[in-house]
VOLUMZA-922674 format. One record per atom (N, C-alpha, C): residue in one letter; x, y, z. Coordinates in steps of 0.1 Angstrom, whole numbers, plus 5000, padded with zeros to 4 digits. Layout:
// VOLUMZA-922674
AXYZ/...
This chain:
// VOLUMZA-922674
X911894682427/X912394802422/X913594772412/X913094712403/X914694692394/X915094782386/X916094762384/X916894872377/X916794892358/X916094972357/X915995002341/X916695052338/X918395062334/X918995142330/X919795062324/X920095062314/X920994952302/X922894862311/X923094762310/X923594712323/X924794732319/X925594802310/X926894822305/X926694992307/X927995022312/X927995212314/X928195232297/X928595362298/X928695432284/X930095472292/X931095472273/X932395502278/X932995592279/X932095702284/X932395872282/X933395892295/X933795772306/X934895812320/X934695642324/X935895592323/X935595472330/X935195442344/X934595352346/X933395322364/X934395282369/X935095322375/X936395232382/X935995242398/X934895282403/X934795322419/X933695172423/X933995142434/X932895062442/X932295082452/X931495072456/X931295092473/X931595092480/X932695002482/X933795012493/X934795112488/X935195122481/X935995212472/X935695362480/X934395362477/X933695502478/X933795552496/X933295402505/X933495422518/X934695472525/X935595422514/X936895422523/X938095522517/X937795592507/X938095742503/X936595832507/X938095922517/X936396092514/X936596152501/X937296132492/X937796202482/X936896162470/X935696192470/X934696112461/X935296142447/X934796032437/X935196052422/X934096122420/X932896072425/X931196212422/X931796332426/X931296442413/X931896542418/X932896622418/X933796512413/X935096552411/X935296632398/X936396752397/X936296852380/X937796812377/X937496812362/X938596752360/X939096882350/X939196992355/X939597122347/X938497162336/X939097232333/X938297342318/X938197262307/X936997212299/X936897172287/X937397182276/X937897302275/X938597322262/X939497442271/X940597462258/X941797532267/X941797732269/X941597772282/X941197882282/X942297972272/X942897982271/X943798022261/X943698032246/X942697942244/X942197972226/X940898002227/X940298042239/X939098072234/X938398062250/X937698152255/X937398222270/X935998112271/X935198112263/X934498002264/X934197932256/X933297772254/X933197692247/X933397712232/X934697692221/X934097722208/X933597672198/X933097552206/X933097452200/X931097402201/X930797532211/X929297512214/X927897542203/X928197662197/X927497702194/X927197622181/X928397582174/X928097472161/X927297322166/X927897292176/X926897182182/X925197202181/X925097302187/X923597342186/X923397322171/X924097382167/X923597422151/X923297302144/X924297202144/X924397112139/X923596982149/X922997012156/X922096912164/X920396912157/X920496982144/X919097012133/X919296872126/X917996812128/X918396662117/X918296702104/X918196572098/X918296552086/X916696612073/X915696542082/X914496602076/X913696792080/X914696792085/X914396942087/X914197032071/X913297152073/X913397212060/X914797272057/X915097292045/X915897402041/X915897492047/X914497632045/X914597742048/X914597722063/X913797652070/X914297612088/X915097592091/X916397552084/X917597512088/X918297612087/X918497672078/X918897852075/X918497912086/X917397962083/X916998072093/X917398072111/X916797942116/X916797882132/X918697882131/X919497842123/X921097802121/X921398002122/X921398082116/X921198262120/X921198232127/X919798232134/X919498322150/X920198252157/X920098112160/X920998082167/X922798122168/X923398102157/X924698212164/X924298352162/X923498412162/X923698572163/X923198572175/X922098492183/X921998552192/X922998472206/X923498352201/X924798332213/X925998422210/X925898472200/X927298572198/X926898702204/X925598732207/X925198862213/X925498782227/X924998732234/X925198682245/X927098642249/X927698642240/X929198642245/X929498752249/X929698872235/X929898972233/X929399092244/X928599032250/X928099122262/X928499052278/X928498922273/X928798852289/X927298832292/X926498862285/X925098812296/X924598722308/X924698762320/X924498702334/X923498602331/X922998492339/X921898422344/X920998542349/X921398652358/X920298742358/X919898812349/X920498872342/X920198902333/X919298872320/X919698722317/X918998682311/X917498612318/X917398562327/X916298532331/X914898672333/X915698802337/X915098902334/X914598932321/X915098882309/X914998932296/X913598812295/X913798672301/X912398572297/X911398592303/X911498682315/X910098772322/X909398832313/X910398922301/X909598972297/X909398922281/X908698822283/X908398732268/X907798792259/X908298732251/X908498812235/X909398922231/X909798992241/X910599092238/X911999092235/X912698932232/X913898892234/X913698772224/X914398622231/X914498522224/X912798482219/X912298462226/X910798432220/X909898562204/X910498632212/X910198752199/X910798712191/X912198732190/X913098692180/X912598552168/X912398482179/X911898332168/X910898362162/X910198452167/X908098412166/X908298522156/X909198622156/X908798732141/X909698682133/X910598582132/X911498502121/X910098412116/X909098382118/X908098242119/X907398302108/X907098452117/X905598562112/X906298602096/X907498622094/X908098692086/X907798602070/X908598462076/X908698362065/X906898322062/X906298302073/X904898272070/X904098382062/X904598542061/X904098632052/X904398592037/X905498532037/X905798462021/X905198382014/X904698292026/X904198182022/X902798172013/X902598062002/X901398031997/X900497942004/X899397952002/X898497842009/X898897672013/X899697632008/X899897522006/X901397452017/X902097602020/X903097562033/X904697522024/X904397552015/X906097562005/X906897572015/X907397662024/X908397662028/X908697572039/X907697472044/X907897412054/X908097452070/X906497502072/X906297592084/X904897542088/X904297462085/X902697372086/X902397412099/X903697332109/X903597302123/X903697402133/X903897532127/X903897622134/X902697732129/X901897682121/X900897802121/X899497692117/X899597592121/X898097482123/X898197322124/X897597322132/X897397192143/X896497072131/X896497112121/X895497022114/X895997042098/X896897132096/X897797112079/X896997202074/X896197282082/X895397402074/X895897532076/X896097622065/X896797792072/X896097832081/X896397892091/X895497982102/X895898112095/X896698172090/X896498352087/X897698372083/X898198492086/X899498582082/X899798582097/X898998642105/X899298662117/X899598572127/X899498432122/X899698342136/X900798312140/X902098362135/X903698422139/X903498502151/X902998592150/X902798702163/X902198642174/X901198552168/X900398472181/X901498372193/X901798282182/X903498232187/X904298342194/X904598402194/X905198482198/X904898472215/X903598542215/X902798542232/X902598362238/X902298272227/X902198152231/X902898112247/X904198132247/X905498092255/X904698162273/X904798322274/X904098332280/X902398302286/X901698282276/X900398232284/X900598092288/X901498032286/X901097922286/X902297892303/X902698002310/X904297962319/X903598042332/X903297972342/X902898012357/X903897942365/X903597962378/X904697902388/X905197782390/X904597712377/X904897562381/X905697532367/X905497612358/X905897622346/X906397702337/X907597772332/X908097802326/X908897812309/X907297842299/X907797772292/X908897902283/X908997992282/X909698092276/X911298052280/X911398012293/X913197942296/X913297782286/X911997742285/X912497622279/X912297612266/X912197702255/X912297792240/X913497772243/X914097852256/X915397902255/X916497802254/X916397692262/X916897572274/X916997502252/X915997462241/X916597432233/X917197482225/X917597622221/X918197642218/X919497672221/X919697652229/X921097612238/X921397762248/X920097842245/X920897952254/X921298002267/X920197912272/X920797882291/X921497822294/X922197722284/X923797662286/X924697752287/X924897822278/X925597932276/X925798062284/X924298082285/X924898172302/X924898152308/X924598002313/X925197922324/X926797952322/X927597882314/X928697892312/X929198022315/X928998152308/X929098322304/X929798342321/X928298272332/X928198362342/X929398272354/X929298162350/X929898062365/X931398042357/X931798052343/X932998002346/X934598072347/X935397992357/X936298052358/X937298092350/X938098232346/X938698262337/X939998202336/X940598142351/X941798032350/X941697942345/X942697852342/X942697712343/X942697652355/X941797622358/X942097542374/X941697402373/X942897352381/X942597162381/X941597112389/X941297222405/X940197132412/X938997302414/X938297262404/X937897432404/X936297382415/X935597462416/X933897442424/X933097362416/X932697342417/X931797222412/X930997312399/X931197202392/X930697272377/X928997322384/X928297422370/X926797472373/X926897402359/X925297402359/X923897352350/X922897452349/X922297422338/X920897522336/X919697472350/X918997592353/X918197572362/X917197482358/X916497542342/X915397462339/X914097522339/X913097432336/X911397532338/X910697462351/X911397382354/X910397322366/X910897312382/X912297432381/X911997432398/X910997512401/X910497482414/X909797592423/X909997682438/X909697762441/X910197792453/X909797762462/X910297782472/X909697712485/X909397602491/X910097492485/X910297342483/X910297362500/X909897202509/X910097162523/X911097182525/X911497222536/X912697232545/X912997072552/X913196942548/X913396852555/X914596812565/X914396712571/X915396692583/X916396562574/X917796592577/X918796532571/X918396402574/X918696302566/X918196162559/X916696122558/X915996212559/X914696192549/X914796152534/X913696132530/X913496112520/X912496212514/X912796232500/X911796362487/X910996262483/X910996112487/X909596032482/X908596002487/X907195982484/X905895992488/X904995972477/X904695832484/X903495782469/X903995702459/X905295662462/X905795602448/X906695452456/X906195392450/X906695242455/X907995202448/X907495172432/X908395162422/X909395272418/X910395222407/X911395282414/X912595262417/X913995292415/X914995262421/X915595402431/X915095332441/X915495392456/X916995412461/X917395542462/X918595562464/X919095632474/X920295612482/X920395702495/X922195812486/X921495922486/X922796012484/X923096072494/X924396082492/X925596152509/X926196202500/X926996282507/X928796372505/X928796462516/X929496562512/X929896722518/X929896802511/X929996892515/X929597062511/X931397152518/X931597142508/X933097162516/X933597322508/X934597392511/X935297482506/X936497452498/X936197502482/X936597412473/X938297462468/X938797562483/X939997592483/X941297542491/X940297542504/X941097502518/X940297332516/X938897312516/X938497142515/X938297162530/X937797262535/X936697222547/X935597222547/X934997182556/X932997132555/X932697332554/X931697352550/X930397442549/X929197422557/X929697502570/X928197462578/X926897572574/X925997502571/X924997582572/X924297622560/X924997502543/X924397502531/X923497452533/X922797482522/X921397472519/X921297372502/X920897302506/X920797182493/X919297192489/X918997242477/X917597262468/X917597132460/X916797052463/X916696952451/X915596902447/X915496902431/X914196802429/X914396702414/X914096632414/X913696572401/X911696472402/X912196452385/X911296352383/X911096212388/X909696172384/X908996052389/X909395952381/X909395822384/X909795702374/X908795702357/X907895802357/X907195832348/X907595932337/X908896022342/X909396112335/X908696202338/X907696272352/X906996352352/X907496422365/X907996602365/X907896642377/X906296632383/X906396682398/X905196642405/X904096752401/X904496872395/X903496942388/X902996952377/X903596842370/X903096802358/X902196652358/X902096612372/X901396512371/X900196502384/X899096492386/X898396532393/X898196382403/X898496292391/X898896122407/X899596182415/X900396302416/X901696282429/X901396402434/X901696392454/X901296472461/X902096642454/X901896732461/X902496852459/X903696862470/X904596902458/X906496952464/X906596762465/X906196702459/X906896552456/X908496532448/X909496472457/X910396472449/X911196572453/X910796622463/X911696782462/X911896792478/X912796882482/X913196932496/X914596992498/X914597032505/X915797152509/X916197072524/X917697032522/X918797012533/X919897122539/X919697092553/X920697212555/X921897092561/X922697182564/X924497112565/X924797162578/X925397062587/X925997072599/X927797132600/X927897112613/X929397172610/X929897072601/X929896932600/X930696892593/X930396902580/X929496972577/X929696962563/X928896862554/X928396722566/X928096642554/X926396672552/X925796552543/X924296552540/X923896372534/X922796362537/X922296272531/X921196282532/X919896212518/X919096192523/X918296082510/X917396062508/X916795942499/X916196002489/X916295952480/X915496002466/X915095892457/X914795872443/X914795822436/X916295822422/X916695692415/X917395712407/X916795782398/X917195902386/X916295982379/X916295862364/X915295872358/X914895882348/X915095952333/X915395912322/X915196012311/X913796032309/X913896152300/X911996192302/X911996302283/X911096312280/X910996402263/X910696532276/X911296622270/X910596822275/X909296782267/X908396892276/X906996902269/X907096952252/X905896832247/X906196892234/X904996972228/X903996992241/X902997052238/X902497222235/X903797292230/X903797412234/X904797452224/X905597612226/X906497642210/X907697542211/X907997532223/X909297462224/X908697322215/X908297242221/X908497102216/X907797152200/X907397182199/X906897252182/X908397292177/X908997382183/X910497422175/X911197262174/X911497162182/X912197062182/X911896982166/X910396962166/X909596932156/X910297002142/X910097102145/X910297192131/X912197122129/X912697152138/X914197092136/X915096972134/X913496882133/X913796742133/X914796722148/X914896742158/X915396732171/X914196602177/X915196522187/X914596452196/X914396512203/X913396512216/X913296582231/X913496532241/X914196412239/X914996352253/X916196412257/X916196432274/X917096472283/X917596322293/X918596342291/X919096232298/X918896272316/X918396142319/X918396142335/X919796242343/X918596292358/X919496432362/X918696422376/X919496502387/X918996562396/X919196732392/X917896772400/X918496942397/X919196962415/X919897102413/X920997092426/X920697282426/X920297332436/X920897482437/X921597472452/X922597502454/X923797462467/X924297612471/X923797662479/X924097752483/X924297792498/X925197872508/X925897882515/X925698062523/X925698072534/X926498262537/X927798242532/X927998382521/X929298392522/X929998322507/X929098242502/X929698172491/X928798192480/X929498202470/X928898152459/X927698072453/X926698092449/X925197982448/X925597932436/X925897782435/X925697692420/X924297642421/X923597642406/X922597572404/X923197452393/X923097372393/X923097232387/X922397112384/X923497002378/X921896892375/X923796802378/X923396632381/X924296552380/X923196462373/X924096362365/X923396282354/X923996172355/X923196082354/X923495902353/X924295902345/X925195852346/X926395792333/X925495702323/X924695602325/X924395472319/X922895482315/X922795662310/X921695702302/X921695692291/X921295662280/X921495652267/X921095752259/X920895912266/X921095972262/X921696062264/X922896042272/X924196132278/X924796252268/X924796162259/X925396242248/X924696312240/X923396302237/X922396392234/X921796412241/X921696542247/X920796572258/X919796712250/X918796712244/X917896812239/X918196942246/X919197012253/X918597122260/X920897182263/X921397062262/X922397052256/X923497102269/X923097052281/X923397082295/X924597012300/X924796892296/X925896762303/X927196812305/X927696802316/X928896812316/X929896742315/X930996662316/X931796562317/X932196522335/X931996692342/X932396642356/X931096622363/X929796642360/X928596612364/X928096502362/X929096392354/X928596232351/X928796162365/X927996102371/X927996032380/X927795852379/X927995762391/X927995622385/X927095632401/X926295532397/X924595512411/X925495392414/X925395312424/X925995182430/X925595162442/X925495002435/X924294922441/X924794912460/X923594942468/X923394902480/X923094822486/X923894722496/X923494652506/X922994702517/X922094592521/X921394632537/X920794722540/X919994812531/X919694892537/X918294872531/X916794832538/X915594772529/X914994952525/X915595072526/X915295192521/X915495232505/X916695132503/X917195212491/X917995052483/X918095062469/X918694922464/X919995032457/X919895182458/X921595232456/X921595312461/X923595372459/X923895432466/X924695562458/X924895662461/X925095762449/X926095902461/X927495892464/X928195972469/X928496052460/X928696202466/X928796302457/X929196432465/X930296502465/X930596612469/X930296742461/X930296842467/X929696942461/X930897062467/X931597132457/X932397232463/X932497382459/X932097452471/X931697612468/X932697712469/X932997792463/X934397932458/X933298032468/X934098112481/X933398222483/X933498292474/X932798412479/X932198532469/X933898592466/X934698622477/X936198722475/X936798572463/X936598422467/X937898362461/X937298392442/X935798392438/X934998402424/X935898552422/X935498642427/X936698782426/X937798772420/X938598742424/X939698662424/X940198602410/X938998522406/X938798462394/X938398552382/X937798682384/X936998732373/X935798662368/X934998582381/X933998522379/X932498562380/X931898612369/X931098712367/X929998692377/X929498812385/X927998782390/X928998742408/X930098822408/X931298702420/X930398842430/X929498862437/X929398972446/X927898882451/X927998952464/X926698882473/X925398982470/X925999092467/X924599182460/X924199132444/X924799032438/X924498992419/X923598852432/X924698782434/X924298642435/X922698662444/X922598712453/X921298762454/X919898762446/X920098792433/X919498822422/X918898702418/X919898622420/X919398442415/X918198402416/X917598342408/X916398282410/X916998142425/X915798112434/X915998022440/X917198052455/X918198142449/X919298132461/X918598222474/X918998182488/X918998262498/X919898222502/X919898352513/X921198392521/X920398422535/
C-alpha cells in the first residue's frame, strides 16, 4: 500500500504534529479553526470569493464565454447574498431543475446559440454537438433539462452545475457562518456534493468503510465529538461518512465495488470519542460527462478536486455540519474545481506503526454549537425545526 501523495507537504500551514505529538495532546491540530478568513467587519462574508470564481476561467476560453458565465456568475452570487439563501433553500431550488441555476445557464447557451451562424463563431461547439456539427436553435433548452435526466439517487447532477460555479460554497458559507469573530468557533462546514446517499450502514465503532479493496493507503481515524463551547464529549453523534476508491470513483459510480462501499455511519459514546478505518482519499476530475464537466470545458477549467472525506456530524440538540477534510499534500489544494477548501479543514495523515490494519493515522476533532449557542450567533438556519430540513441530518 504505498503512499502516492508527493513526499514534501504544500506550504499552505506548517506539519509541525507527530504521532506522538498527537498521542499525547487531546488538543488535536486536525480540526482545529483558526478564526474567520477575512475580517467580519469589512465585509459579512467572503469578498474576495466571488472574483475567484470569476477569475478561475482560463486562458483559452472564448470571449463571449468569458463575459457572459463572468455576469451570471456575480449576479447570481449577489442574489444569493442579498437574500441570505439557506442550504435548504437552495437545494429546494436544484429539485426543481431548470427553473433556477440550470435554467439560468441553459437559456444564456439557448440565447447566444440563436445568434449564432452555422459555423460556431461565437465559440459554443461544445454545448450544442458532440461531433463540431449544429444540432438546432433549440438545443440550449435541451441543456437546460440535461442536468435533471441525467440525477437519480446516486447522482446529482443539477448540485454539481452548481458545486462549479461556486454556488454551494457560498451557501455553504451564507448558511453556517458565524456573524462574530470567534477564535475557537465549530468546526468549519463544506459543500455536501452529488454523491452522498442516504441510508449509509450503521457500523460498530472501529470498523472499517473498506471491502474489496486491497490497495490503498489504509488509515485508522479517531477524535471526539465534543461541545465546541464548554469542550465536553457529545454522546450520541452520529458521524455520516463517505469517500472515494483509490480509482477516484465513489462506489456508485463504479460497479467493481460492493454497494454503500466506503461509507458508514458512527455513533458516539459518552465519551465522546470515535474511530474507525477508511482509506487515505485520493484526488479524482468531477464527471465530465454531462453539463457540468461540459461547462468546465467551455471555461477552460480543470476538473480536479483535491482529495477529501465527506463528514455530516450531527447530534440531539445541536447543530448538523456537513463537510469534507482534505489532505494537505494534494496538489490540488489550492485549486480545487468546485472551490470548497478551507484553511481549517487541511489535515496532515501520519504514518502508523503496528498496527497490520492501517500504514496511517489521521486524528481529528470535530466540534458542534447547539441550536440556542448558533442563536446566539445570528447563525442562519440556528433552530431544530430549519436544521431538520437538511438533506442527510437526523435527529
Amino acid at each position: 500500500m504505498a503512499n502516492a501523495h508527493p513526499s514534501q507537504p504544500l506550504t499552505l500551514v506548517p506539519e509541525t504534529t507527530t504521532t506522538a505529538d498527537a498521542a499525547q495532546n487531546p488538543s488535536l491540530p486536525n480540526g482545529h479553526s483558526n478564526g474567520p478568513a477575512t475580517d467580519p467587519s469589512n465585509h459579512r462574508f467572503d469578498p474576495t470569493f466571488t472574483q475567484r470564481v470569476i477569475d478561475a476561467t482560463g486562458p483559452k476560453a472564448q470571449p463571449r464565454i468569458r463575459k457572459v458565465m463572468a455576469s451570471m456568475i456575480q449576479h447570481i452570487h449577489d442574489f444569493a447574498r442579498e437574500n441570505e439563501i439557506t442550504v435548504e433553500e437552495w437545494m429546494a431550488g436544484v429539485e426543481m431543475i431548470g427553473e433556477r441555476v440550470e435554467g439560468i445557464v441553459g437559456f444564456e447557451i439557448w440565447r447566444l446559440q440563436s445568434q449564432q451562424t452555422v459555423d460556431g463563431a461565437h465559440g459554443f461547439p461544445a454545448w450544442y454537438s458532440s461531433n463540431g456539427q449544429l444540432k438546432g436553435r433549440r438545443s440550449g433548452l435541451v441543456e437546460i433539462n440535461e442536468a435533471g435526466r441525467m440525477s437519480d439517487a446516486k447522482r446529482n447532477e443539477g448540485q454539481l452545475l452548481c458545486d462549479v460555479i461556486g454556488l454551494e460554497s457560498l451557501v455553504d458559507e451564507i448558511t453556517f457562518k458565524l456573524a462574530a469573530s470567534v477564535t475557537d468557533a465549530p468546526t468549519s462546514t463544506a459543500i455536501l456534493g452529488p454523491f452522498w446517499r442516504a441510508d449509509a450502514p450503521h457500523r460498530a465503532m472501529g470498523d472499517t468503510t473498506v471491502h474489496g479493496i486491497e490497495d490503498g493507503d489504509h488509515t485508522l481515524m479517531y477524535g471526539r465529538v465534543t461541545d465546541y463551547l464548554t469542550g465536553e464529549p457529545v454522546e450520541g453523534a452520529e458521524l455520516d461518512v463517505w469517500h472515494t476508491a483509490p480509482n477516484g470513483l465513489y462506489e456508485q459510480q463504479d460497479e467493481g465495488q460492493v454497494d454503500m462501499n466506503l461509507r458508514g455511519r458512527f455513533t458516539t459514546g459518552k465519551d465522546g470519542k470515535y474511530w474507525f478505518y477508511c482509506l487515505r482519499p485520493t484526488s479524482y476530475p468531477i464527471p465530465d460527462d454531462g453539463p457540468a464537466g461540459r461547462l468546465l470545458g467551455l471555461l477552460d477549467r480543470h476538473p480536479m478536486r483535491p482529495a477529501h472525506i465527506h463528514f455530516i456530524v450531527s447530534a440531539p440538540g445541536y447543530k448538523p455540519i456537513v463537510t469534507q477534510i482534505f489532505d494537505r499534500r494534494d496538489e490540488h489544494i489550492t485549486n480545487d474545481a468546485v472551490f470548497a477548501v478551507k484553511e481549517s479543514l487541511i489535515v496532515d495523515f501520519l504514518p502508523r506503526k503496528g498496527d497490520p490494519k492501517a500504514d496511517f493515522e489521521l486524528p481529528y476533532d470535530f466540534k458542534l454549537a447547539t441550536f440556542e449557542e448558533a442563536q446566539k450567533h445570528s447563525l442562519v438556519g440556528a433552530t431544530e425545526e430549519s436544521a431538520s430540513l437538511g438533506v442527510g441530518v437526523r435527529h
